[in-house]
Structures are given as C-alpha cells and as structure tokens.
N, C-alpha and C positions, 0 to 999 in steps of 0.2 A: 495115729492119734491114740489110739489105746493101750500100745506098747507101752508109750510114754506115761500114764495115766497109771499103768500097771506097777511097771518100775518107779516112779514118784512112792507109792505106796508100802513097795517094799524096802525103797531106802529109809522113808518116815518108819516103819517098822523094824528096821537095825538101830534105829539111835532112839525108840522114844526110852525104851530102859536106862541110857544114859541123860538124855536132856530134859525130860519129863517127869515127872511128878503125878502121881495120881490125883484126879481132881478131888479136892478139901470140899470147894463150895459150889457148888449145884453142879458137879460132875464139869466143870467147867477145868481144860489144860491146865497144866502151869510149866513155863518156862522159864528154867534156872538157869540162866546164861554165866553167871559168874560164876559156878560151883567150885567150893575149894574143897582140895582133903584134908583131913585131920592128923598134925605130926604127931599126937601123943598116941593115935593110932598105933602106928609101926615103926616108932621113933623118927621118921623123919619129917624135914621144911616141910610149912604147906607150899605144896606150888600150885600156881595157877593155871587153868586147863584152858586153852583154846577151842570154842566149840565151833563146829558147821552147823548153823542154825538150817537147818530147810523152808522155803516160802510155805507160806500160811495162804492157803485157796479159801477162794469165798466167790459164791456163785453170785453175776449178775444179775439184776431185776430180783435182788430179795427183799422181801414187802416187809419183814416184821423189823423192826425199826426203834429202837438201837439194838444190836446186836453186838454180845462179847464173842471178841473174834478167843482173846487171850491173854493169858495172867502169868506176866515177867515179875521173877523176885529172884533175889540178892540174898547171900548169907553173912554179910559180914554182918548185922545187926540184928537185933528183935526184930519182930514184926511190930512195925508201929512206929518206929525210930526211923525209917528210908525214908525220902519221897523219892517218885517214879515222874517220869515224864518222857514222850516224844517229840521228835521235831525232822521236817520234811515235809516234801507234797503229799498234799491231804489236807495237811496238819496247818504249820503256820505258811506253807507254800501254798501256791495258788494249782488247784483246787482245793479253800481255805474249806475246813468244818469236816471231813467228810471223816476222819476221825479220831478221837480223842480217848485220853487213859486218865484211872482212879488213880490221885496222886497217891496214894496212903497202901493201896492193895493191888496198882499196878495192871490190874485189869485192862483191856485196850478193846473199846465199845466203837463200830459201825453205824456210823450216823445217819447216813443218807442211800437210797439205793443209788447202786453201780450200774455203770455202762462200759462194756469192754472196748465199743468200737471208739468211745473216747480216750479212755484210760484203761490197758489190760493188766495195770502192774504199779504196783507202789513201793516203793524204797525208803524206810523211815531210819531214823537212830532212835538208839530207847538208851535211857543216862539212868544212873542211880547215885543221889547224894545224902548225907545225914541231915536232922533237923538243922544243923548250923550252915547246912550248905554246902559241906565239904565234898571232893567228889570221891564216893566209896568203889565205883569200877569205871573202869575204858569204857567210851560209846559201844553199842553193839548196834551190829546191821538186823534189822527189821522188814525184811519183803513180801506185801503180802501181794498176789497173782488174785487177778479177777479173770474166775472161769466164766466161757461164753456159752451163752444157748442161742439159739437159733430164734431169736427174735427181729430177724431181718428179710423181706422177701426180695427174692431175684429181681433185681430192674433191668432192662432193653435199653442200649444207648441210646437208640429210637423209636419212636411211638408209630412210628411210619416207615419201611423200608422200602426200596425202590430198585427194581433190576431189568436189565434187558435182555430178550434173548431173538434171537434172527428165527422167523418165520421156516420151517422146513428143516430145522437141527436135528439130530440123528439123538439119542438117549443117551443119557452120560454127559450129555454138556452142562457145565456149572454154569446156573442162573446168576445166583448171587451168594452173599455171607450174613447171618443176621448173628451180632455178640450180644450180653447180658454181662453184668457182675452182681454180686453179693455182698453186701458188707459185713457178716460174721467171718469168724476167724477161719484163713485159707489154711488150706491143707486139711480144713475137715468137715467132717460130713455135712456142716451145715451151711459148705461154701462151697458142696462138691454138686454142679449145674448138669442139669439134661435138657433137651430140647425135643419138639415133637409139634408136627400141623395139628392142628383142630379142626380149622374145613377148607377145602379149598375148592370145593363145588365137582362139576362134572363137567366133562370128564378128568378123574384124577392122575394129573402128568405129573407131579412135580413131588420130589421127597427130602427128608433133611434130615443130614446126620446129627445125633442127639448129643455127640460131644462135641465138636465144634462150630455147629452150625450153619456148614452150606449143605443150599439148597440147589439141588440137581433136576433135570430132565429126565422121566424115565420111563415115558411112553413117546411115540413118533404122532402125528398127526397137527403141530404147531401151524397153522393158517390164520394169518393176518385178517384176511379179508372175512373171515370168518367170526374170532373171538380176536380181538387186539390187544384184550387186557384182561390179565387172572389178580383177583384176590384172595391169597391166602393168610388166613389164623395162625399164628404162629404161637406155643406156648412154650413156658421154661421153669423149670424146677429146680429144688435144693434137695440136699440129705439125698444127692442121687435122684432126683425122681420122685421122692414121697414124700417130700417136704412141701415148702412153701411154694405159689406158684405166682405167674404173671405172663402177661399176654399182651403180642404185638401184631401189627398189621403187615402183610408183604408185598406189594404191589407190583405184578411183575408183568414190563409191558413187552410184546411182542413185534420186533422188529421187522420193518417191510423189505421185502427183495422186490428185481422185476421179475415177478412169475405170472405177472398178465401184459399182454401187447396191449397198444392204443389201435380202437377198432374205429373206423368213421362211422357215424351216425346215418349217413346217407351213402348213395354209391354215386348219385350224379346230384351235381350241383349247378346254377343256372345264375348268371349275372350280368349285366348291362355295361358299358363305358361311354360317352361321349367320345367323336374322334378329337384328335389334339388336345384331349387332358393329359397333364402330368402328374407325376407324384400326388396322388389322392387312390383312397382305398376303395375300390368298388364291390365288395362281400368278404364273405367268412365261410369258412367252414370250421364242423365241429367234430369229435372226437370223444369217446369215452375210454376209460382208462379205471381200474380196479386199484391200482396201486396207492399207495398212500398220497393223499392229494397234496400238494406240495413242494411234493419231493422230485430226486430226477428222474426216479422209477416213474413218475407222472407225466412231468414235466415234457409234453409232443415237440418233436423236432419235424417240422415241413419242409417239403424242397418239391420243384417241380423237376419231372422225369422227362415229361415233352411237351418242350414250347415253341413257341412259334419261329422261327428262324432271325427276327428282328429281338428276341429277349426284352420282348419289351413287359413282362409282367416278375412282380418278387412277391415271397410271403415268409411272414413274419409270425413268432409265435405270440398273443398275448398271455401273460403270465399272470393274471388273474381268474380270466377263464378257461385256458388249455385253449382258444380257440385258433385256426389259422387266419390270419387277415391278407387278403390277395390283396396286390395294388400293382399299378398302371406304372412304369419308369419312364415310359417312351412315347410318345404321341403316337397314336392309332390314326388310320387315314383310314375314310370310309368308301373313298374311292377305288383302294386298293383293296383292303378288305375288310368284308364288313361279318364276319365272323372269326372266333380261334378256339380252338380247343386245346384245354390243356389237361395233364394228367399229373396228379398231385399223391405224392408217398407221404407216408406220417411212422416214425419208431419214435424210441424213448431217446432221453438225454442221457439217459444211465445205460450199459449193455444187458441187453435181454438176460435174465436167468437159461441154464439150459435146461431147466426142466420145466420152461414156461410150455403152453402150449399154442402150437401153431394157428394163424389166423389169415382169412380170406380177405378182411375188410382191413387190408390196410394200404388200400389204393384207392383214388378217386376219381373222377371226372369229372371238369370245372369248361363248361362252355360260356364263352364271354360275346357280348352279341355288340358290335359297335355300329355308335347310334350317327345317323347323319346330323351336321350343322352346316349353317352358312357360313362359308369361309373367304377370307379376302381374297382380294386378286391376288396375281404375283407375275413381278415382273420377271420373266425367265434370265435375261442378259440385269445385272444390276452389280456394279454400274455399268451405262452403257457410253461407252468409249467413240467416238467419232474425233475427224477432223475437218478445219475446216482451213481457208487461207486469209489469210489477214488481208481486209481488204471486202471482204465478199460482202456482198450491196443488201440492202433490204429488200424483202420478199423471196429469196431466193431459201430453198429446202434445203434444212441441216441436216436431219434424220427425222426418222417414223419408228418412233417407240410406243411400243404398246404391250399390253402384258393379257395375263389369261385368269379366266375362273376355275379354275378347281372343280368347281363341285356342278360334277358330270352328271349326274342328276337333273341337277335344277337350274341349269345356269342361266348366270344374271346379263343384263346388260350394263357396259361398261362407260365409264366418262373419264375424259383427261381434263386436268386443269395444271397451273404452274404452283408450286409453294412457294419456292424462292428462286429467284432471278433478279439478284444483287444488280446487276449491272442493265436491267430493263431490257435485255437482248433480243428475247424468244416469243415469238406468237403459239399456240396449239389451237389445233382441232382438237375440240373436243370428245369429237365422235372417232375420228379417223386415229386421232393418238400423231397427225404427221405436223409437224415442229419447222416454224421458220422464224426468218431470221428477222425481227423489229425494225431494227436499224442496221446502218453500215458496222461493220464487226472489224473494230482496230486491234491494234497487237498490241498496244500500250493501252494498260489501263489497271485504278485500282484497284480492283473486284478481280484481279487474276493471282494467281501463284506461278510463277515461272511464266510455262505458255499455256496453261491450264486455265479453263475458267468453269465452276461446279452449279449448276443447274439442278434443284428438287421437283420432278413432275408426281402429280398424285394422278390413281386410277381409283375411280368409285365405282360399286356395283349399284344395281337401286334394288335393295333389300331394305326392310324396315326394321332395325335403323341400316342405315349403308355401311359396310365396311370400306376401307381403301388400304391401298398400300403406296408406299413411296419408292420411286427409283432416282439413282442418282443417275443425272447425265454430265458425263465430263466429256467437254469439246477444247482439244487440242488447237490453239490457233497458230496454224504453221506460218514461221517468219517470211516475207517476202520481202528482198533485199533492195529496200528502196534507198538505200542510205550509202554514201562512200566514208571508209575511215578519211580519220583527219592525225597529222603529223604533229607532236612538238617534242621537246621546245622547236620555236622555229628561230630560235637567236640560239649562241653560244659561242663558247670561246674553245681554240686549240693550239696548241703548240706550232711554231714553222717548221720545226726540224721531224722532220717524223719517229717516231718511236719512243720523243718525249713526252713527259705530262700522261693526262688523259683523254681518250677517244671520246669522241662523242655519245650518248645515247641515246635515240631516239624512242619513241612508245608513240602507239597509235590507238585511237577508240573510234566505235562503231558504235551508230544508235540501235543497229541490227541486232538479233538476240542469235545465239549462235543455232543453226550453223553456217550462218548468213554474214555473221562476222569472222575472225578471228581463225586460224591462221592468217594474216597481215605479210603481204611480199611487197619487199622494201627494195627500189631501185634507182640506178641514177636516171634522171628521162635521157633516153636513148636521142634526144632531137638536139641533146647539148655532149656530140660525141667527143668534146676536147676536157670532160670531166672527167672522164673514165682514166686519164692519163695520172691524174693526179690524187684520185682520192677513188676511194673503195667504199662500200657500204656492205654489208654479212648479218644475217638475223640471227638473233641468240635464245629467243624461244618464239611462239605464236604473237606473240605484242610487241618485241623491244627486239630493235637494230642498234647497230654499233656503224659509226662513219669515222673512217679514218683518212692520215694524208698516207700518199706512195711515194713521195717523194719530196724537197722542200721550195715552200713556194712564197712568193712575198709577203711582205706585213701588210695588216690591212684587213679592209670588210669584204668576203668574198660569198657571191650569190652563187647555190648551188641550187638545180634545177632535180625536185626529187619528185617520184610516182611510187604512190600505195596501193595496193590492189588488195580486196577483200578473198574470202572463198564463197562468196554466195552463188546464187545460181538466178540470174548469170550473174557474172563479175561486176564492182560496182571498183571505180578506181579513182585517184583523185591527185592531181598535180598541185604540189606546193614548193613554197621559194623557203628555204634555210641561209640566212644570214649568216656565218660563219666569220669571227673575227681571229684573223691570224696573227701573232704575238711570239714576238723572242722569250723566249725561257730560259732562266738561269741558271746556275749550275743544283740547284734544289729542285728543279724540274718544274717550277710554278713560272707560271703566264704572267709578265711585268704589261699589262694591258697602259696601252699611252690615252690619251685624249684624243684622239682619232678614231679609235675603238669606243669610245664613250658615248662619244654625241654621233658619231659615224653620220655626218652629214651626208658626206657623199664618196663614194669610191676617187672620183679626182681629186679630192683634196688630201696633198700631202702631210706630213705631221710636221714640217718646219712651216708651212704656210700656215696653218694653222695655231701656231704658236707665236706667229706673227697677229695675224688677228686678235689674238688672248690679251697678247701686250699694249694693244693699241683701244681696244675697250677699257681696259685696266686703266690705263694714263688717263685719257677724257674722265673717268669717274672719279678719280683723284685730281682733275680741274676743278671739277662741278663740286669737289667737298670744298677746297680750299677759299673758294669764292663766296662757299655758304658760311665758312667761319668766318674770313675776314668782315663780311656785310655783321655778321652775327655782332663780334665785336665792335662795331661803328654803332652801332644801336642800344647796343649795353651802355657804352662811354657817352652819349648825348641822354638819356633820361637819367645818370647819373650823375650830370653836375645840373640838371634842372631843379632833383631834389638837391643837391648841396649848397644850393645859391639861396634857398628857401629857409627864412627863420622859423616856422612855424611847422611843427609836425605834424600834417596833415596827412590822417589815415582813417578814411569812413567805413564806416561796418559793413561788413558784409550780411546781405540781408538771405536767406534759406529760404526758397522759395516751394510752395510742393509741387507734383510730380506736375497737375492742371496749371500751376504758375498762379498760386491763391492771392489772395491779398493782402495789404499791409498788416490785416489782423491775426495773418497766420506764419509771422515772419520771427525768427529768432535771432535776435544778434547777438554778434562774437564777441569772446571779453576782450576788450583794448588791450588787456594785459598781455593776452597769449600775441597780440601782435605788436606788443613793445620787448617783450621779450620771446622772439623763437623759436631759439634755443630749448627751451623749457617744454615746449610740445611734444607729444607723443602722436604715433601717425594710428588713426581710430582702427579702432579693433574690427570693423567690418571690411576693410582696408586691407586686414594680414591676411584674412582668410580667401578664399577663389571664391572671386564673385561671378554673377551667373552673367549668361553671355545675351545681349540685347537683341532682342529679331530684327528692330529695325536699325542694325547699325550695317555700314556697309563689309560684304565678308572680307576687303584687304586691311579692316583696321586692328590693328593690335592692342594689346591689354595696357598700359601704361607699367611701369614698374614702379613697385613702390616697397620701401616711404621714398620719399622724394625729400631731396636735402634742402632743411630751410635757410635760410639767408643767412648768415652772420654778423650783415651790415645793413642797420634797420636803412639804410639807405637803397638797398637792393630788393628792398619789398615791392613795387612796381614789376619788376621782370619776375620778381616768384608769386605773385597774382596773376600776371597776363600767363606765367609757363602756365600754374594749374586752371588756369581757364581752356587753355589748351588744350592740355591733356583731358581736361572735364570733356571737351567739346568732342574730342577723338575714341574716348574712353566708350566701350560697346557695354559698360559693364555696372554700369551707372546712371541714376536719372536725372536728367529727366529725358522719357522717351519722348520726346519731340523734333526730335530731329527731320530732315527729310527722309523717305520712304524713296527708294528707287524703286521703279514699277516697269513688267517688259514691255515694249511697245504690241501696240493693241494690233495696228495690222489694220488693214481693210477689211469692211464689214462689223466692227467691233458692234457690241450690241448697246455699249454701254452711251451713247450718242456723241454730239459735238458739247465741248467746253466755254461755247461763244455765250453760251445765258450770262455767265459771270460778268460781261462786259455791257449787257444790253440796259442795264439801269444808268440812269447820267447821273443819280442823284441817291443820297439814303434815304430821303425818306419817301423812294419807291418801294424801297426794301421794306418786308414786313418782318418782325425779328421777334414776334411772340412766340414762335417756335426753341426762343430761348427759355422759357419759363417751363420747358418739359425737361430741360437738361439737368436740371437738379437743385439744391440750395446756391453753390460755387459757380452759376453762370446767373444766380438772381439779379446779384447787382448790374452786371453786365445788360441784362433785358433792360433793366430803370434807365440806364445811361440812352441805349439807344430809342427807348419808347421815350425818352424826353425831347430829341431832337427830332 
C-alpha cells in the first residue's frame, strides 16, 4: 500500500509542471486541461494537447465543510467570458449534492464528508462553454479517489462460537475456527486482522493462531468427567495487532468417551415372586456409570449369566434411570422350587474405551425367593377317554375320575360335581370322584358326535374362596349290532337276454353305526339252490351289489330269494324277496315292459290272459257310458218341449242365500236381463282363480271346470240351472259348507253316547229352543218361530 502511495506521488510530481499552474488564489491548484500552444510562437498551428489528468485524493471523514478540492480553467477566453460546470455521481447522479463547482472560476468545492466503505472513487466530467453557451473544449474526465482511514473495527461472524473436542486428545488436535472481517479498505493495514485468547481460565489447554484463527489443543489432561466445558475470550485486531479491536466468546465442549464401566451399586440383591405369576416385574437393580448420562457410553446393558434351568426370568434396561428391571417369563411352582438364584452382568451399550479402567463391580447376585399360593386341583388324565357299550343299564360304573392338589404343603380336600351333562347320563360321588351311569346309555342320541358323547366334571378344593378345575370326560359308546341290513330296491326291471340292458343294483343300510354295519355280503339264500343256475349276485363296494342273469329265462315277475349279512360282531343277517321283472329288449337295449309287469298281479297270469281281461272291463265301461248318454238325452228332449208348449216366459230369480242359509232380507236377486240374454255373461272373477278346497266335502269329489257353457236357447235354461246346481252341489270349492260331514265309525265304547235323545220327544213343544237366542242375531228369528209354537 505504500508503494503505491509512493509512486502516485511521483507521477503527480512529473506532470504538475505541465498540467498545473501555480496557485493564483489562496495557494489553491489550478487545472488547465485544455492547454493550447501559441502558433505565433514558433510559427506553427495551435494544436491541441491531450492531457492524463491524475485522480485528485481526498481523505474520508474530513470535517471542515465545503472544501475546494480544485480549480479547472480553459484558455480559449478571458477570465470572466467561460462558464464551468460538472456532471456525474456526486453531482446530478445519485449520491446527488456531495459536489459542486464556481460557475465563473471553476473551482470544484466538497460538500459533504466521505465514506469510502460506501463510495471510494468518483468519476465526474467538467465541460467549458462561453457566455452564449457555445461549447469552448471536449468533456474531460474528473476522478477524484476517496482515501480510507481506519475508521472501522474488526467484527466476529459470531458473538458466540462453539467446538467440540473428545475427552483424552493428545495436543495438536484442532478444536475449532473463529473468522472476523473488517470493512476498511483490504489489502491494508487497516484491514490487515490478528487474533489472540484473552482468558481462558485454568488450566490453559488451548491456543490460536493469530492469522487465521484455529484454535488448537496444546496440553494433554482433557477429562469429561471432570471440566465438560471451557470458555475462552477470544480477541481480534486491525493495523496488524495495533489497531482497532473486538471480542468474542468460544465455547468449547468436551466430548465423552467410555472411560468409565457401569459398577452395581449393590453386590447382592434380594426379591420375592408369587408361584404362577407371569410376565410382571418383581425388582430392580441399579448401576452407576460416570459417562455422559444419556449416552451409549451410559446407557447399561443387563443379561443374566446363571439362570435357572427352566429361564424362566429376563431383564430389561429402563432408559430413564439406567436401572435393570428383572421379570418373571414363566410360572414358578412352589412345590418344585421355592428359591433361584441368579447372577446378573451389566457393560455399556457403547465399547469400553481401552484406557477405561478395570472394575470388580460389575456382577451381581439376584436371589428370588418364591412365594406359596393355593393352587387349583388338576386333573392329571384331561380328557379322560373311557368306553362304554351301548346298551349298559343304569347304576352300573363308567369310570372313577379324580384329580389332585398340588399344593404339597397344604393340601385341600377335594369335591366332584357335574357341569355339563347334556344328555342327563351320569351320577358322581362327590367324595370318591367314581361316575355312574343315570340311566340306560343308548347309542342313538342327540347330545352325541359320532359315538362320542363329552361330559364336564368339576373338582373343588375347600379353600377360601375354593378354587376348581374342570376335566373333560369323553365316553366312547361302542356300537352293539342289534340291527340287520335291509336290501333295496326290492322291485325292478332286467333284460331276458343276458348281457343286455342293465344289471341290477342293489344297496343296503344298517341302523348299526360302523363297525357293526358295513361291509354288507350280498347272496342268493342258499335254501333256493335252483337260483344260483340262473342269476348271480357280486358286490362292488361295502354297500352296493350288482345282480345279474346267466343265462336267458322267461318273461315275467320272477321272485328271487336274497340274504344280507352285516360285519358286526356277531353277524346280524336278514332275508328278503326281490321282485325282478323279466322283459324283452330291443334292438336299443331298453326293456319294452307289458302290462304284466305293471300291475304283476300274479306270476300265473299270462300277458294274453290278461289282455283279455283289459278288453272285457274296457267294453262293460263303454256300456254303462252309452246308457248314461242315451237316458241323458231322453231327458233333455222331455223338459224341452214342456218349455216349448208354454206361452209365457217363466224364469224366477234366483235368490243368493249366505253361507248360515239367511233370510229373505239377505237375499240378492239376478238381473232378468242376464237370463234373458246368456250370451252376454261373463263367468265371475272368483271363478277363474283356484278356489280353496272345502274340508267338509267328500276327498273323491272334483273341482268342476269352468266357465261352463251357457245356453244359447233360452229354452235350455232349465237343464243349465239344474247342471249348475249340480255342480254347486259337488263343487268342494264353494259355499255353502253345509253339506253332510262323513264321520269314521265310532266303534264300541265311544265316549260320545247313544243318538236315541233325538227321538225321545213326541212333540215340540217338549223341546226347549232358548238355547237359540245364544246363537247369535241370524238364528233370532228362528227362537221367535219356535218359542211361538
């Protein structure tokens, strides 16, 4: 910086002889930028000179106010004839005001004090014109340089710095970095920084280079556990060192290793368990540790080293207080044993430092003392399995179930009772635990599964309160083969020719439950040894036979004599007849079955004899029709010329009577119309629908069919009133239910007595007939009539 300072002054000092002027007015510069030379001189042109103006320096923060920096003049006029002016930042640019020139003397006056760290430099133009305006030279450049002082102190990026360094470093490790800047002008002294601690307490570990600012380690002794954290004064300067200063904070924290084990607090520890608790925590054990609390250097890891052979205990670390928590996995018996000892190890979560030092305490002794309770019985056999045989009588002994206490200690006395016994079977001793049988024990029933049937007996202790336990008993009821398969079909049909059509299949069922039924052996009975010639029987699995012929044998109903035989124990067998109708078969292989085979009256009856009989029922029925149409039509033709001979159309209403048969006041009659013309009628819509079927009609009577064709010849209205009278009469489907009632015969001993009262009055008015007046409104008038006579 002072080179440059140097040489600025000796360049300003080679041209002020040419550009400069001695000062006229108060020793103040003057700057002739236009200078011309004089041709009458040395007889030549004036030419005009191009000058290197040099910048014009002007110190920042200068207090006296305005200040002439410098004084531009022109030669082409007097003095007095130019105006002068500037323009540029400062000036009309923005930073406006900062400075201004004497139009008339050119002068150029410093208005305001400078700041370099805002503006180090100004670039103006300075113009020269005459009083008319004209313009008398070229712009010229105008620079003036704002020198800096050191009016700026070193600032800290931060007011607070922060570093870490690991516990146990060796000297030489860098802590951290603390920077500053300056805002005077760089590259010089009053921008050139040093650094340097001011305190940093005792003992002093740590040091910082004074030009860039780390801070190092440079004593050994770093221990966590001891100091965790240093604060050092940081300071920082300008002008090198002698200038201005400022000051930060350094806060440097000391990083934890594991250089301490976790030690137990105790060497034996002592705790309690109920037997047959699970999953619950029964103590703690605790731990101390130097290392940073938190961390994994901290952080205890437990495990047990010797447990008990059943593992029945875990521990867990809590991670708020380092503590171990032991706990119970497995149910403890107090009968078995009623103490354990365990041996419990504790290290870190993180690996030991190896220059931690070695430790005694870091094993434990955990005795767990288990506590007696009263415990339920137990039945040793559960479930208990028995059988018995279907059939076995009441009072007779199923089994003697009983179960045990546990607790060898104290033990209880014991009671049986039943919980469930769905199907009411079982009696207990209470005392003894020995189980019989209620009732008869069938093999069919619906409280079973298969041949299973499950039975709940409880055992109580008398403890206060009593515990109990339940066992199941499942009694097998073994099938006893009281039963013979049965054969069907016991009809069917087969081919005469053998090896046409198909064979027969027989199947058989047993009420027996296996294996009392099924396999099924299928044979001909041996007592009809002239069967075996012609027909065969072969089984196809444990239920279904096949019978076929050997040979071919007549048409016709042929009785074959068959025996089934079960596998039970013993054998249950059963003879049955197979009907078997034998039938020619076409060339498609199907059975053309006659009417012989239908009704198979009897094995002697032939199919032409029979077909004889068919013909001769057929004709009689076709007598007995043609006798019923001929009378039919002789009846028609006599009430058809009685009304034809009659001038008068006489046709009375039909009166609707209700279901009770009411009275004239409840009677509707039919329009005349629809029976002068009845044609014109439609048959009533309760009519087309299925009407409901009457109880009391007799079961061989049938529905009438309808509509029913009306007359076409009002003369035929007689025989189409008497048909639908008829039909009304036979009709099941319609009222009025009054008809007779068939009733079965009563038999001997009936309860209901003899019918002879009905005959035993000679006269009405033995008869007492108030008992009409209970019947309702519709039998009132009825009581008047006979209470009059």
């Amino acid at each position: 910086m002072g080179l440059k300072v140097f040489f600025t002054f000796c360049l300003l000092g080679l041209l002020f002889p040419q550009v400069w002027s001695l000062p006229v007015n108060d020793g103040l510069p003057l700057l002739n930028p236009w200078h011309q030379q004089d041709a009458a001189a040395d007889g030549l042109k004036r030419i005009k000179r191009a000058w290197v103006i040099p910048p014009i320096s002007v110190s920042e923060n200068y207090k006296k106010i305005p200040l002439a920096l410098v004084q531009i003049k022109s030669d082409k006029r007097k003095h007095g004839s130019i105006l002068y002016s500037i323009k540029g930042p400062g000036v009309d640019e923005e930073p406006r005001g900062i400075f201004s020139i004497n139009k008339t003397t050119g002068v150029v006056y410093l208005n305001t004090m400078l700041d370099r760290e805002k503006n180090d430099h100004f670039k103006l133009k300075a113009f020269a014109v005459d009083l008319e305006g004209i313009t008398l030279e070229d712009p010229t450049d105008l620079e003036i340089v704002v020198v800096d002082q050191n009016d700026n102190r070193p600032v800290f990026s931060k007011s607070i710095f922060t570093g870490h360094v690991l516990e146990g470093s060796v000297p030489g490790t860098s802590v951290m970095k603390v920077e500053a800047t300056d805002a005077d002008e760089p590259e010089s002294d009053n921008a050139a920084l040093k650094y340097s601690i001011v305190t940093q307490g005792t003992p002093q570990l740590f040091s910082i280079n004074s030009d860039t600012g780390e801070i190092r380690l440079v004593e050994v002794g770093l221990d966590r556990e001891t100091i965790s954290t240093y604060n050092v004064t940081i300071q920082v300067a300008d002008m090198a060192g002698d200038g201005l200063t400022n000051n930060a904070m350094a806060i440097i924290y000391v990083d934890d290793i594991n250089d301490n084990p976790p030690e137990f607090t105790k060497d034996e520890y002592s705790m309690e368990v109920m037997e047959h608790t699970v999953d619950v925590d029964i103590g703690r054990v605790s731990v101390q540790d130097k290392d940073l609390v938190g961390s994994s250097n901290w952080l205890a890891k437990y495990s047990i080293i010797n447990q008990d052979p059943q593992r029945a205990f875990s521990i867990r670390t809590d991670l708020e207080t380092n503590d171990g928590v032991l706990s119970v996995i497995k149910a403890l018996d107090y009968e078995t044993q009623d103490t354990v000892e365990l041996t419990i190890s504790v290290r870190n979560e993180a690996e030991l430092d190896t220059a931690a030092p070695k430790t005694d305490r870091g094993l434990a002794k955990v005795t767990v003392k288990v506590l007696d309770i009263n415990e339920a019985p137990i039945f040793q056999e559960n479930p208990k399995i028995v059988s018995v045989r279907e059939g076995t009588p009441a009072g007779m002994e199923v089994v003697v179930y009983t179960a045990a206490d546990p607790d060898i200690a104290q033990p209880q006395e014991l009671r049986y009772s039943v919980e469930s016994d769905p199907g009411d079977w079982l009696l207990v001793d209470s005392v003894t635990g020995r189980i019989l049988a209620k009732q008869d024990i069938g093999g069919k029933s619906a409280f079973m599964e298969g041949s299973w049937y499950t039975a709940l007996i409880l055992a109580s202790d008398n403890a206060d309160p009593p515990l109990t336990a339940t066992g199941t008993l499942s009694i097998q009821v073994l099938e006893v083969n009281d039963y013979a398969p049965v054969i069907y079909p016991l009809n069917d049909f087969i081919c005469s020719q053998p090896g046409k059509g198909d064979n027969i299949i027989l199947s058989a069922t047993d009420q027996d439950l296996k294996p009392q039924a099924d396999p099924f052996l299928f044979q001909l009975h041996p007592g009809y040894p002239e069967l075996s010639r012609t027909w065969a029987i072969s089984g196809i699995n444990d239920t279904h036979a096949e019978m076929k012929l050997l040979m071919e044998v007549e048409e016709g109903l042929h009785v074959l004599h068959l025996l089934v035989r079960d596998s039970g124990e013993p054998q249950q067998e059963r003879e049955q007849v197979l009907n078997v109708s034998v039938c020619h078969c076409d060339h498609s292989e199907s059975c053309r079955l006659g009417l012989a085979s239908i009704f198979h009256a009897g094995a002697g009856i032939s199919f032409g004899a029979l077909m004889i009989i068919l013909s001769s029922v057929i004709l009689l029925l076709l007598l007995v029709l043609l006798v019923a149409i001929i009378e039919r039509v002789r009846q028609r033709s006599f009430h058809r010329g009685i009304l034809a001979s009659s001038d008068d159309d006489i046709r009375d209403n039909i009166l609707n009577y209700d279901e009770q048969g009411g009275g004239e006041q409840d009677q509707d009659a039919y329009d005349i119309d629809q029976l002068r013309n009845p044609t014109e009628l439609t048959t009533p819509s309760f009519l087309q629908s299925k009407q409901p079927i009457r109880r009391d009609a007799p079961y061989n009577y049938t529905t009438p069919q309808y509509p029913r064709k009306f007359p076409s010849n009002p003369c035929d209205i007689e025989d189409f009133i008497s048909d639908g009278l008829e039909a009304a009469d036979c009709d099941p489907c319609v009222p009025p239910y009054d008809t007779a009632l068939i009733y079965d015969h009563e038999g001997d001993g009936s309860v209901a007595g003899t019918l002879s009262s009905i005959a035993s009055s000679l006269t009405d008015s033995d008869q007492d007939y108030d008992y009409l007046n209970d019947w309702g409104p519709r039998f009132r008038r009825l009581a008047d009539l006979y209470s009059q006579s």
